[in-house]
PAPAMAR-686074 format. One line per 2 residues: number of its first residue (from 1); for each residue x, y, z of C-alpha. Coordinates in nm, 4 decimals, always signed. Layout:
REM PAPAMAR-686074
NUM	X,Y,Z; ...
//
This chain:
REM PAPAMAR-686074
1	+15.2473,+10.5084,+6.8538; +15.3303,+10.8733,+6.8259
3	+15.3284,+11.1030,+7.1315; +14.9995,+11.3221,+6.9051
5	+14.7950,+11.0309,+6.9452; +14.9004,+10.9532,+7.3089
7	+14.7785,+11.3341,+7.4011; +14.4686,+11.2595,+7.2346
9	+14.4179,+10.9640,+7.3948; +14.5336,+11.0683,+7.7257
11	+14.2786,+11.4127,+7.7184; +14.0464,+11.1629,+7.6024
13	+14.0185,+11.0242,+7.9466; +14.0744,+11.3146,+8.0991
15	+13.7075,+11.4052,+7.9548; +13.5632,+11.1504,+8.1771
17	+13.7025,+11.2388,+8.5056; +13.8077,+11.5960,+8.5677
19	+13.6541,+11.7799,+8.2953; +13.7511,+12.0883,+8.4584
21	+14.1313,+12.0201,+8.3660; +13.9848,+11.9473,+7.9916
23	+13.8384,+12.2845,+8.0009; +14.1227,+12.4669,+8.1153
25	+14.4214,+12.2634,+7.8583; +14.2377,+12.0948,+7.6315
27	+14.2578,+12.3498,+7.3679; +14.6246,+12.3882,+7.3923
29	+14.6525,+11.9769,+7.3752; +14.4871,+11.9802,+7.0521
31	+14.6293,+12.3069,+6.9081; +14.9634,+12.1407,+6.9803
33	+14.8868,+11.7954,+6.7855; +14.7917,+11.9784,+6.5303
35	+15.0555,+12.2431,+6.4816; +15.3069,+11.9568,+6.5444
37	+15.1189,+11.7322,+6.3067; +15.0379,+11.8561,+5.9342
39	+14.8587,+12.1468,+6.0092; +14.7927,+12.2174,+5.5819
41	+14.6621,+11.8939,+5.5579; +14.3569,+11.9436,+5.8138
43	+14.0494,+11.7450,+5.6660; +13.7649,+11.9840,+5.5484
45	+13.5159,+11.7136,+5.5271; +13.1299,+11.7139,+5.5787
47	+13.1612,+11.7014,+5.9906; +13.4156,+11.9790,+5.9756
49	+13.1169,+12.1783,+5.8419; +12.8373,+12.0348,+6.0334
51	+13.0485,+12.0848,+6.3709; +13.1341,+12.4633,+6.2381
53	+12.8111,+12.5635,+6.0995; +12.6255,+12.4438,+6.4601
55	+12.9545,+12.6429,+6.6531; +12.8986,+12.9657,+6.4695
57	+12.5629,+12.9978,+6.4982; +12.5876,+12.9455,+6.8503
59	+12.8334,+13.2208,+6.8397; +12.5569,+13.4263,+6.6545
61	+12.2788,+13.3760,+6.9629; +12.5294,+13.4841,+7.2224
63	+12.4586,+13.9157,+7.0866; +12.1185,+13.8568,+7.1459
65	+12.1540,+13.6420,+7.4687; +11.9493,+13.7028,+7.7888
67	+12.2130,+13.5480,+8.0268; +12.5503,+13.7887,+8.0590
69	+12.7029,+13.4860,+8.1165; +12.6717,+13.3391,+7.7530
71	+12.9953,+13.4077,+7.6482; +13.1709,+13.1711,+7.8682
73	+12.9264,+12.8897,+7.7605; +13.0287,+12.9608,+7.3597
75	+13.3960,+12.9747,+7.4851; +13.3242,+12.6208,+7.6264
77	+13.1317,+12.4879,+7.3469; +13.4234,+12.5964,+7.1012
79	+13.6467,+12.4224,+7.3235; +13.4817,+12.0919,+7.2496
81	+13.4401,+12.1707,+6.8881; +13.8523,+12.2457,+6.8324
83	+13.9045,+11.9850,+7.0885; +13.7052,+11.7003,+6.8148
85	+13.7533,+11.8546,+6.4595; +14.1621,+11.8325,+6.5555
87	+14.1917,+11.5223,+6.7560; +13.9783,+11.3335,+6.4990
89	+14.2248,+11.5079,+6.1904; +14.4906,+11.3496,+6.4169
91	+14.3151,+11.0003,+6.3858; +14.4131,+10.8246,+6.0654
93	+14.4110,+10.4570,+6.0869; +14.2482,+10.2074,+6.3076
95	+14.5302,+10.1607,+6.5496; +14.5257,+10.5185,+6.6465
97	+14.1534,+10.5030,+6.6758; +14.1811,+10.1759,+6.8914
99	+14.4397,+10.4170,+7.1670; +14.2183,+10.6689,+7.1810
101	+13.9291,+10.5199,+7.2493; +14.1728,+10.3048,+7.4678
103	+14.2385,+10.6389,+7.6440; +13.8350,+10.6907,+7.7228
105	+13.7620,+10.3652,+7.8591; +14.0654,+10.3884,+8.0347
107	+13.9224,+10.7038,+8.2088; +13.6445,+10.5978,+8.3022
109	+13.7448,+10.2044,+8.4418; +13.9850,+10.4175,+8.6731
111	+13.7129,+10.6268,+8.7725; +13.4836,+10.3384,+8.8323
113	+13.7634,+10.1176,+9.0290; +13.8154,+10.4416,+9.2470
115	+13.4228,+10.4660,+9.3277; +13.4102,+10.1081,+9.3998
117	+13.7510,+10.0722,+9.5849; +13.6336,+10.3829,+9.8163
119	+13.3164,+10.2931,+9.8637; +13.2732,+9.9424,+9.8215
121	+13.1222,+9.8728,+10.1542; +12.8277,+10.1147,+10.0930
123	+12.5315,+10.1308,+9.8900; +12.2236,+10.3468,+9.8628
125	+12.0168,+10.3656,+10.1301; +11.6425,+10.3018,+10.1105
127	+11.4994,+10.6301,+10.1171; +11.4448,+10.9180,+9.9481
129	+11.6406,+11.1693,+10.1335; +11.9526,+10.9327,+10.2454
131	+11.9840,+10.7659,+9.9300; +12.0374,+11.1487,+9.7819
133	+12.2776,+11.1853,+10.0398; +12.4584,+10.8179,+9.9674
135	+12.5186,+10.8941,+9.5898; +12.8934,+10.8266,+9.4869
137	+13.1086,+11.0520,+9.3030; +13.4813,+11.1624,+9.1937
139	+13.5371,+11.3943,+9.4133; +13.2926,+11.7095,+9.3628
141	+13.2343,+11.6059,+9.0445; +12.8287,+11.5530,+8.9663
143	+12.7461,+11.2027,+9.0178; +12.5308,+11.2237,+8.6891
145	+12.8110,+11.3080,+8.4993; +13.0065,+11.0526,+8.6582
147	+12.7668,+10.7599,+8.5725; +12.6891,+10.9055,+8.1844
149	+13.0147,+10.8706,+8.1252; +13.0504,+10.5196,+8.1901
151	+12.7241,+10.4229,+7.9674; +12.9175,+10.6049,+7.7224
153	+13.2386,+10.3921,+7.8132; +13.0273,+10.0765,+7.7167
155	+13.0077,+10.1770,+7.3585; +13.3576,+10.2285,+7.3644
157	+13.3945,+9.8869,+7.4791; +13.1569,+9.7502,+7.1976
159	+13.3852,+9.9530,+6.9372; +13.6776,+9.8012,+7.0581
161	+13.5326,+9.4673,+7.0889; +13.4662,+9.5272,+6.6900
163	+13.7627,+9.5965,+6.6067; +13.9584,+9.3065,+6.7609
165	+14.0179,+8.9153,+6.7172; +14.2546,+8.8824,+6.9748
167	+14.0419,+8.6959,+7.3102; +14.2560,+8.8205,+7.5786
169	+14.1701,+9.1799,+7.4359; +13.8011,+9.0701,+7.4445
171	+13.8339,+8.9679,+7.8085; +14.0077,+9.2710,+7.9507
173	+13.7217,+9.4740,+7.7477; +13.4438,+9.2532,+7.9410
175	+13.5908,+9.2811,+8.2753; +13.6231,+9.7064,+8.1986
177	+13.2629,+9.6393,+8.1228; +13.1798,+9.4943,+8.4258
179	+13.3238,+9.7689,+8.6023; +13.1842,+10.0277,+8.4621
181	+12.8109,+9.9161,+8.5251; +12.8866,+9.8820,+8.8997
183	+13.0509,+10.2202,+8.8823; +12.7291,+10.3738,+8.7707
185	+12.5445,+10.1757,+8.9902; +12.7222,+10.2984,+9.2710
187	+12.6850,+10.6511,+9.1154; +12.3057,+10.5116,+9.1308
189	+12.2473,+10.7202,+8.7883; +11.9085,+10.6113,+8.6367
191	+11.9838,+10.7159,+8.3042; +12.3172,+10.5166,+8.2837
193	+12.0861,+10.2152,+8.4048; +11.8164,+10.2561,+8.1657
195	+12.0956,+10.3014,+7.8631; +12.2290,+9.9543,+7.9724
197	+11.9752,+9.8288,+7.9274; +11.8964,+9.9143,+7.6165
199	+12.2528,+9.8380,+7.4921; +12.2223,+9.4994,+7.5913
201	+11.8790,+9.4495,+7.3981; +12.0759,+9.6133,+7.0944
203	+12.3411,+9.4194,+7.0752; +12.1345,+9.1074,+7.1166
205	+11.9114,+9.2054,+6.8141; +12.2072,+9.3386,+6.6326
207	+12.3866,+8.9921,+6.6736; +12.0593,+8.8443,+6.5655
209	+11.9842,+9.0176,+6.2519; +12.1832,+9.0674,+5.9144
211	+12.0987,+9.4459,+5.9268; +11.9981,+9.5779,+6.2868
213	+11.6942,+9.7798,+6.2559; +11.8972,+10.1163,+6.3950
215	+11.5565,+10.2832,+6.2941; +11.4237,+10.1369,+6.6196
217	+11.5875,+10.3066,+6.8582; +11.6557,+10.6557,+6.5805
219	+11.2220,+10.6292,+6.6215; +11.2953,+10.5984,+6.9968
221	+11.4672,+10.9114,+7.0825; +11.2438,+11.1105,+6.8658
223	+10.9312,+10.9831,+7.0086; +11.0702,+11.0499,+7.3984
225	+11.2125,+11.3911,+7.2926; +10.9026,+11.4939,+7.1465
227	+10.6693,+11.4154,+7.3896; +10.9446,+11.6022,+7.6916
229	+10.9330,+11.8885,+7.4028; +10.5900,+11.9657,+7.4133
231	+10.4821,+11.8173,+7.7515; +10.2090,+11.5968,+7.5526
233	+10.1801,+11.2731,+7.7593; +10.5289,+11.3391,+7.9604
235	+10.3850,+11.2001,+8.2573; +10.3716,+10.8604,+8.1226
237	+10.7449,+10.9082,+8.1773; +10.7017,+10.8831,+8.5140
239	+10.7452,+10.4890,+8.5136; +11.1138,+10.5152,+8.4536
241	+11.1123,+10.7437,+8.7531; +11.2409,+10.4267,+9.0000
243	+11.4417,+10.3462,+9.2594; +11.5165,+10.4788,+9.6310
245	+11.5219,+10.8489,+9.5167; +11.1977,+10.8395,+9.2881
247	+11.0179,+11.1727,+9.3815; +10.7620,+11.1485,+9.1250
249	+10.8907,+11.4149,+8.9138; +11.2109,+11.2800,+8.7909
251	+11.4064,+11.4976,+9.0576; +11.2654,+11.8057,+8.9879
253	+11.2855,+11.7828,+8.5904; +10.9096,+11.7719,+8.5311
255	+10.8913,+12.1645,+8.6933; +11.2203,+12.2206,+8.4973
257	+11.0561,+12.1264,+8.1245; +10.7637,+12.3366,+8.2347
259	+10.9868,+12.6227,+8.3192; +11.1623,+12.6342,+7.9693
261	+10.8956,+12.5416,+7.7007; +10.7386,+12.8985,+7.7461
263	+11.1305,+13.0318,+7.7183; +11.1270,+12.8682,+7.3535
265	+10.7855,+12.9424,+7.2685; +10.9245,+13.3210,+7.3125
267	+11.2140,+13.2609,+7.0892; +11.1288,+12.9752,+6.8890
269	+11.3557,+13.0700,+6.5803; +11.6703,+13.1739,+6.6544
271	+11.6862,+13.1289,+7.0812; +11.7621,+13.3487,+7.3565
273	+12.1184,+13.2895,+7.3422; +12.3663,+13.0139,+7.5752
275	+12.2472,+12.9710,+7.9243; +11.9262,+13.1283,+7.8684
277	+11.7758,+12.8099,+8.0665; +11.9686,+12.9303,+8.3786
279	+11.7294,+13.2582,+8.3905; +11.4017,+13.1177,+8.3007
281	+11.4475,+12.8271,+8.5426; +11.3675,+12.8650,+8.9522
283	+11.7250,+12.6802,+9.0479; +11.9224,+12.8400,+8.7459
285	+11.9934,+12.5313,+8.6302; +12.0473,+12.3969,+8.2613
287	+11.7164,+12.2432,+8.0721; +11.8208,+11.8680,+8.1300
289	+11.7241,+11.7684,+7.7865; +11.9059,+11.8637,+7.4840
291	+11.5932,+11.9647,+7.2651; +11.4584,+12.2164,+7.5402
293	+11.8205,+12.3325,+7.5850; +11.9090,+12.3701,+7.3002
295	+11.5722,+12.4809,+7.1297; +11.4916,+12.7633,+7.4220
297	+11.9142,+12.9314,+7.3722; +11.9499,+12.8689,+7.0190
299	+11.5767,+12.7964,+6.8767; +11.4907,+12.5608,+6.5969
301	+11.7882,+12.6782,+6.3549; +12.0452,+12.5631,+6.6293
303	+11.8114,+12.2309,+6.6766; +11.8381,+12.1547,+6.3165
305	+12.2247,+12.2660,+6.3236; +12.2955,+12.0183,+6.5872
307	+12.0535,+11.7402,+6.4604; +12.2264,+11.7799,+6.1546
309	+12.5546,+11.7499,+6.2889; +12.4595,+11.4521,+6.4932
311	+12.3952,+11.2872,+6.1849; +12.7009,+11.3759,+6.0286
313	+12.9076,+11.2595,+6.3243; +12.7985,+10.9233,+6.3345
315	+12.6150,+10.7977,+6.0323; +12.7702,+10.9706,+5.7379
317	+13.1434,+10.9949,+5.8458; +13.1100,+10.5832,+5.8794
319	+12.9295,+10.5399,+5.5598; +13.2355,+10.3335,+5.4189
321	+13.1855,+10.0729,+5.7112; +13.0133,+9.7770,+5.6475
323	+12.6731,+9.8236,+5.6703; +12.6054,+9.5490,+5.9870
325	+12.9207,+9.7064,+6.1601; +12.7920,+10.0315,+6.0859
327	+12.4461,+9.9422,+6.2328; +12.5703,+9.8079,+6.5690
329	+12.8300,+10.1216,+6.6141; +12.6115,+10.3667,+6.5669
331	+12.3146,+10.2001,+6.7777; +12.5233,+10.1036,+7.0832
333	+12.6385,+10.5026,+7.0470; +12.2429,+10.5979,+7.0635
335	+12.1494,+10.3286,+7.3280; +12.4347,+10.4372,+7.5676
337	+12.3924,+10.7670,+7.5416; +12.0242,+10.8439,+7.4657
339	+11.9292,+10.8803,+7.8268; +12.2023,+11.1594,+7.8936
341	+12.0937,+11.3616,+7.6303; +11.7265,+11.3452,+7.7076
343	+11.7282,+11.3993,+8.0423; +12.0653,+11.5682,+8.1322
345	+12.2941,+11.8815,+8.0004; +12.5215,+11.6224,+7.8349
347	+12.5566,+11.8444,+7.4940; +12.7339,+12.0494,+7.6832
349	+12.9894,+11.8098,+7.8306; +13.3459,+11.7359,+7.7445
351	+13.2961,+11.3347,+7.7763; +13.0261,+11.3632,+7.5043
353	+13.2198,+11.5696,+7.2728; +13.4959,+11.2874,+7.2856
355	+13.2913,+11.0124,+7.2515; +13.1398,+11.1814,+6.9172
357	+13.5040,+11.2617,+6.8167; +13.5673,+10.8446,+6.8862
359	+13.2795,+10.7373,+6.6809; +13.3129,+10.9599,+6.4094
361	+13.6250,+10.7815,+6.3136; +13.4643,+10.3984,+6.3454
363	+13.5256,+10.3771,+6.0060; +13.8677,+10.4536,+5.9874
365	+14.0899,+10.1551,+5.7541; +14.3676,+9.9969,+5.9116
367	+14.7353,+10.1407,+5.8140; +14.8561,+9.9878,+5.4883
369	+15.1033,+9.7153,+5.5371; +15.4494,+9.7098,+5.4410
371	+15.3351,+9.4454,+5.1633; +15.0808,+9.5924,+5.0538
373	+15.2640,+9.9043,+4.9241; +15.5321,+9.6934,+4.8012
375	+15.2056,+9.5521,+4.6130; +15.1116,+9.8634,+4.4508
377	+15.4994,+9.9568,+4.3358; +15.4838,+9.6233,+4.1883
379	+15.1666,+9.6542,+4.0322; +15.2550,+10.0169,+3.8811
381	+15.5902,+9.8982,+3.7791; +15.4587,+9.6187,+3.5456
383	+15.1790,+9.8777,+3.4215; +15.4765,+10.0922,+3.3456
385	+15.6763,+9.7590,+3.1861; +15.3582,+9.7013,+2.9860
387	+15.3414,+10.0375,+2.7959
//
């Protein structure tokens, strides 16, 4: 395996652990794979546009923004979006796509074994206030972050899982999978418990069906967003609000959502520009769900743009997949990662960026055999014999 693809794979990981370090070199990894690659041979395809069309426009909102500090949020966002649109040119057959995505869960099972190896001897306390104080990290990275990306590492590990016959494979990828749900655990992230979860009941319907209802869960994540969108019925969210640091308010997003829905209201169409979320809110924090977020800093025409490119990442890039492989892909994706993206600022987070990079190239063929190019010469030289 080339060293482009070992970068790739190796910032891959990176993503999932010090994202800070993918900030600051990530750019210059992928410029390099590319310049070093075929840079005239870059694929202009329908997610190079979807990912550049949502990019520019969010380049658009940032002369109209209401936070000075929007620039350094577009600088970060474009980051991601070179960062995917090369790494995923770089990705050609299935074996590259199986070391990259090799690279992410490799990221995160070495972040899990270092919570668990550090910490094993604790868990979270039984109240409120100690249990806030007992959650695990890497280091003074946020524990939410932490735990997101290891949901996110399980649909890695049901890609892989796809894409191999070989059981010794399949039993390193269950182990990784074991780890990484008592890394979030130990991370105690809700949302990376909840997405479990639901990947579990996914794959048990997909492996039960000929063609998994993906509308399901699609009719899932609207509903949810909607109703945290416009505040109608949110507070028959509060049931998933569980465990020893329940505070009735999912830890302070309820008084968030209420914060930022006026903010869009106010600039429904076009958005008041990157960060905006971090002046409208009391704690200057982000909107923790990526409708208000991005609705309120880049209105409905960045929604749609985003949306839009969602779609293009994951179900039209894999259209030439079969259509149950498809199916389970692109509903573990959802079911791993709906919860982050609902309530947390994960569409603004190097880990999801890569994982969207990863599954937009689930459909990628294997590399064509020795014999089967000596099949085609064959086959065009007694097409040439014929004439």
């Amino acid at each position: 395996m080339g060293p482009r693809i070992i970068a790739i794979a190796v910032f891959a990981g990176i993503s999932t652990v010090d994202p800070g370090t993918f900030v600051r070199y990530g750019l210059y990894a992928a410029l390099a794979v590319w310049i070093l690659g075929s840079p005239g041979r870059l694929r202009i395809d329908g997610v190079f546009w979807a990912v550049a069309a949502s990019t520019i426009w969010m380049f658009l909102t940032t002369h109209w923004a209401i936070n000075p500090e929007a620039g350094a949020a577009f600088q970060t966002a474009l980051i991601f979006a070179v960062f995917m649109l090369l790494g995923r040119d770089a990705i050609r057959t299935r074996r590259q796509l199986q070391v990259v995505a090799t690279g992410f869960l490799i990221g995160v099972f070495i972040g899990a074994l270092r919570i668990i190896g550090e910490h094993y001897n604790l868990i979270p306390s039984s109240t409120p206030d100690e249990s806030a104080n007992a959650r695990l990290t890497l280091g003074d990275l946020n524990a939410n972050y932490v735990g997101y990306s290891m949901a996110g590492g399980l649909a890695v590990v049901v890609l892989l899982w796809l894409l191999t016959k070989s059981k010794r494979v399949k039993f390193s990828l269950f182990i990784a999978a074991i780890a990484l749900v008592a890394g979030f655990i130990f991370t105690d992230t809700r949302g990376s418990l909840i997405a479990g979860v639901i990947l579990l009941a996914w794959l048990i319907l997909a492996r039960m069906t000929k063609k998994p209802p993906i509308w399901i869960l699609v009719l899932g994540v609207t509903v949810a967003a909607t109703v945290i969108a416009t505040g109608s019925g949110v507070t028959s969210l509060k049931v998933l609000d569980f465990g020893s640091r329940a505070t009735g308010d999912f830890s302070g997003r309820l008084p968030i959502w209420d914060q930022v829905r006026p903010l869009w209201n106010e600039f429904w169409l076009t958005g008041a520009g990157p960060f905006a979320t971090r002046v409208a809110t009391d704690g200057q924090v982000s909107a923790h769900n990526f409708v208000l977020e991005i609705g309120s800093s880049q209105g409905m025409i960045g929604l749609i743009l985003f949306v839009i490119m969602l779609w293009t990442v994951l179900w039209t890039a894999n259209r030439a997949s079969d259509q149950k492989y498809r199916r389970t892909i692109v509903g573990a994706f959802i079911a791993a990662s709906a919860p982050a993206y609902l309530t947390g600022a994960w569409e603004s987070s190097a880990a999801a960026w890569v994982l969207l990079m990863i599954m937009s190239k689930a459909s990628v063929p294997p590399a064509p055999t020795p014999s089967t190019d000596h099949e085609r010469l064959d086959a065009t030289t007694t097409r040439g014999l014929a004439r």
